[in-house]
Residue, then its C-alpha position, 0 to 999 in steps of 0.5 A: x960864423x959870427x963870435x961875438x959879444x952883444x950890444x944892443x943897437x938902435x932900432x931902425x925906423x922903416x921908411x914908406x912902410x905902414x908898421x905896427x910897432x914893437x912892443x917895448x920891454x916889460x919888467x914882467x913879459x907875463x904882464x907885458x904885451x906883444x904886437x905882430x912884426x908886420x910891415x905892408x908895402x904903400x901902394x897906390x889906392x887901386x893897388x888894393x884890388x887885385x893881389x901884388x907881391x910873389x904869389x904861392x905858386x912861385x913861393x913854392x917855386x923858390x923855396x923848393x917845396x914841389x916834390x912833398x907827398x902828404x901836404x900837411x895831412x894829419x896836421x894841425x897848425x895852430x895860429x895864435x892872434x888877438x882879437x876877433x876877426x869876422x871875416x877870417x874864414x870869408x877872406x881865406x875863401x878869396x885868397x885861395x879862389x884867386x889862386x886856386x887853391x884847395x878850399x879851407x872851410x870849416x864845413x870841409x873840416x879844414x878850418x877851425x875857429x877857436x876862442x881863448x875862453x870859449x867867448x868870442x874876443x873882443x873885435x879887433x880895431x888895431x890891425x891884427x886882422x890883417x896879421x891873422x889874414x897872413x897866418x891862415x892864407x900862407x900856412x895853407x899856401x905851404x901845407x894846403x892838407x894841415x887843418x888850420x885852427x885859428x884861435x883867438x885870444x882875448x887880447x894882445x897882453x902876453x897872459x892871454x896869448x900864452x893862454x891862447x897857447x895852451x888852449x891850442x895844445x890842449x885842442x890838438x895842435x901839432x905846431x904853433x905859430x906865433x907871428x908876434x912879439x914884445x919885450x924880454x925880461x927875466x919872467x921869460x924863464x917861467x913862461x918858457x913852460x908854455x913851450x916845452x911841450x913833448x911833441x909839438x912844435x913853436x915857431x915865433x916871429x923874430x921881430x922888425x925892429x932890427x938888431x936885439x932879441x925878442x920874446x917868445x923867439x928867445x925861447x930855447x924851445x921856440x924856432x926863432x923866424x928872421x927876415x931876408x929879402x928874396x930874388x926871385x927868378x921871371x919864372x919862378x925858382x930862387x935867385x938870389x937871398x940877403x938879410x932883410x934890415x927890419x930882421x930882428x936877432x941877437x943874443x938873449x938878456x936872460x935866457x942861457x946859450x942852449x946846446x944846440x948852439x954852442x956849435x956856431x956861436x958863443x955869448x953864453x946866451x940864446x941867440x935868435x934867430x934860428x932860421x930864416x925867411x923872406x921878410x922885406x915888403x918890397x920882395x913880399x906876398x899877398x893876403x886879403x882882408x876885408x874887415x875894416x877893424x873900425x878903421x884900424x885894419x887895411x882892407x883889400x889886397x895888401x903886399x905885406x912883409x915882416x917876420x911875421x910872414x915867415x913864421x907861419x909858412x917855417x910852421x907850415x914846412x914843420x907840418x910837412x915834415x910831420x906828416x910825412x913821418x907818421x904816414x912813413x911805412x915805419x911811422x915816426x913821431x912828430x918832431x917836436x922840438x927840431x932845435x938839434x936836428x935843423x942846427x946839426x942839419x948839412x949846411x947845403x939844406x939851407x940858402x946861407x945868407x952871407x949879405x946885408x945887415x941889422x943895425x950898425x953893431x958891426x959884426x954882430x949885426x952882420x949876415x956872413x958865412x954859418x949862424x949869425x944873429x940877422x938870418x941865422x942858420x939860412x933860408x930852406x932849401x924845402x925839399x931837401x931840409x924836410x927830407x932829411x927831418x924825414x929821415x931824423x930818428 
């Protein structure tokens, strides 16, 4: 357990990765903007033909996700990203042909594209097609029977993308997965209303800027994603897990210590993350992209890392969960916010990450034994984390 005050450390500047950058903190986050935590492994040119990085029958492998029934089903997991992305629903066709997948279309009623304000959004030319690429091919990856909704909001700046939100909630979804993030302020406090809503659950990337706190993870009513750099086995199944560098966490500018918490840490502040998930690009997964975004976008098969590639298969496992509570024999609500349940959960439900680190803030940003503010509570343990939320009242 890591008890300790914080301090803000230098951010790390990654090396041989093409990264979209952090958003800088905004004296309004309402008016600021936020950018997706997103890094893609340089490879040679020919790379871009054929998919490289952990593919999703071995993701599934290492995360123990086999033994689930329902898949998702009855689900809808929102995917929030900014911009246009023509090619959205064409290039999930060719990532789940290539690994043959259950198709996800808007004719089978899988897939649903959705605008902001009902008109299409500007198109996208600063990468944030290769983000939502992500988002659709590795949520259905995780809950290949969730329906997919892909809404898109008007741009990057933060009005549009809580407004994005809401419009996903009202349309709805029972999860919300937002693989992006800006700066804190203190109007993060008003615009926490966009995240406590009864019944559905928020998961948001924790940042690649490593060591200090992002929104809307700081949120208390979002699940904070972090990043590790996953092992695995030559046949598939998990072997080995460390923090991941790029891993954004700590303790919260303006947003109080939540119950939840009070167990593992100690600032009086929000600490993120919450959970974790493979993030480093040279362990990560492969999605394709064909819109060129007028340059602004990498076309082809990339091997991507970030946060932002947790974030939406910790939605997809939310989704999981759910389904198997409301087609249990004594059906159950969805969960919601699962805060109190993941941190009240048995340790042995999550891979613990004792190793490696965010920054040079000592034990602050240090992964070591219980939560600590690079990987929080661990990576899943899927079966076994999703039978228990399960078996929650």
């Amino acid at each position: 357990m890591n008890n300790a005050r914080l301090r803000l450390s230098a951010k790390f500047t990654l090396s041989l990765l093409a990264a979209l950058p952090l958003a800088a903190q905004s004296p309004d986050t309402s008016l600021g903007f936020s950018l997706p935590p997103l890094h893609r492994l340089v490879q040679p040119a020919s790379a871009a033909s054929s998919p490289t990085g952990i593919f999703p029958h071995l993701m599934r492998q290492a995360i123990y996700v086999f033994p689930i029934q329902n898949h998702g089903n009855g689900q809808v997991i929102a995917i929030i990203d900014a911009y246009d992305d023509p090619t959205a629903e064409a290039d999930l066709a060719t990532f789940t042909s290539t690994f043959k997948q259950t198709p996800c279309t808007t004719a089978n009623g899988c897939f649903r594209l959705v605008y902001q304000t009902g008109t299409k959004p500007p198109a996208d030319r600063t990468g944030w097609s290769n983000e939502v690429a992500i988002d659709i091919q590795w949520a259905h990856t995780i809950a290949p029977l969730a329906k997919i909704m892909l809404v898109e909001a008007n741009s990057n700046f933060n009005t549009d993308l809580y407004a994005a939100v809401d419009v996903a909630v009202a349309k709805g979804a029972n999860i919300v997965s937002m693989s992006w993030s800006g700066g804190e302020s203190r109007s993060e406090l008003q615009s926490d209303s966009h995240f406590n809503v009864p019944g559905v659950t928020f998961v948001a990337a924790s940042g690649d800027g490593g060591h200090g706190a992002v929104y809307p993870a700081a949120s208390p009513y979002v699940v904070g994603v972090g990043g590790t750099s996953l092992t695995i086995g030559p046949n598939g199944g998990w072997k080995n897990e460390v923090a991941w560098f790029g891993s954004g966490g700590g303790a919260s500018a303006f947003e109080a210590e939540p119950a939840y918490q009070s167990a593992v840490q100690s600032t009086g502040k929000r600490g993120i993350p919450d959970v974790a998930y493979d993030g480093d690009p040279n362990t990560g997964v492969p999605a394709y992209n064909s819109n060129p975004c007028s340059g602004g976008c990498f076309t082809g098969w990339g091997q991507w890392g970030g946060t932002s590639i947790g974030t939406p298969q910790w939605a997809a496992l939310f989704a999981l969960v759910n389904s198997e509570r409301v087609h249990a024999p004594t059906p159950k609500a969805p969960l919601g916010a699962p805060h109190v349940l993941l941190y009240a959960a048995p340790s042995d439900l999550f891979h613990d990450i004792t190793s490696g680190k965010n920054g040079g803030c000592g034990s602050l940003c240090n992964a070591g034994p219980g939560y600590d503010f690079v990987t929080g509570i661990g990576s899943p343990q899927a079966s076994y984390l999703i039978h228990n939320l399960i078996q929650a009242p």
